[in-house]
C-alpha positions, 0 to 999 in steps of 0.5 A: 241821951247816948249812952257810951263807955260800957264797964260792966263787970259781973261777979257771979249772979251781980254785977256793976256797970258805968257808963258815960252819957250825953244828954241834950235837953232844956233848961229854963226855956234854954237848950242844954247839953250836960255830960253826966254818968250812970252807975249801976247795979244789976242781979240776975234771977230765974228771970235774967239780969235786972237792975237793982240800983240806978245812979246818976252822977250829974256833971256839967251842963252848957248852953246850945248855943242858938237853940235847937233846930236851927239850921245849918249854915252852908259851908 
C-alpha cells in the first residue's frame, strides 16, 4: 500500500495524524484496489514518539481489471 497526504499535528507530547492510502490487494481470488484512510494518535516518551492509537477508515474498493501481472500492451 502508499501512504500520502501526511497532516500531522502535534500539540505538546501528542499529536494526530491523517493520511490517505492506496491499497492494491485481492479479494475473493480477485485483484483489488481500495482507497481508504489512517487516523492516528501518537504520544511521545523518554523513548521518542509512539502510536497510541491506529484507525482505518475503509473506502471504495474496485476490481483490477485483468488481474495483476498482466503484461503491458505496446503502444
Amino acid at each position: 500500500h502508499a501512504v500520502t497526504n501526511p497532516i500531522i499535528e502535534i500539540n505538546g507530547d501528542r499529536a494526530t495524524g491523517h493520511w490517505h492510502v492506496l491499497n492494491g490487494g485481492m479479494a475473493q481470488g480477485k485483484a483489488t484496489w481500495s482507497l481508504n484512510g489512517y487516523e492516528d494518535e501518537y504520544v511521545r516518551t523518554a523513548d521518542g514518539w509512539r502510536f497510541k492509537r491506529v484507525r482505518v477508515n475503509l473506502g471504495p474498493r474496485s476490481l483490477q481489471e485483468g488481474g495483476w501481472g498482466q503484461a503491458i500492451p505496446k503502444a
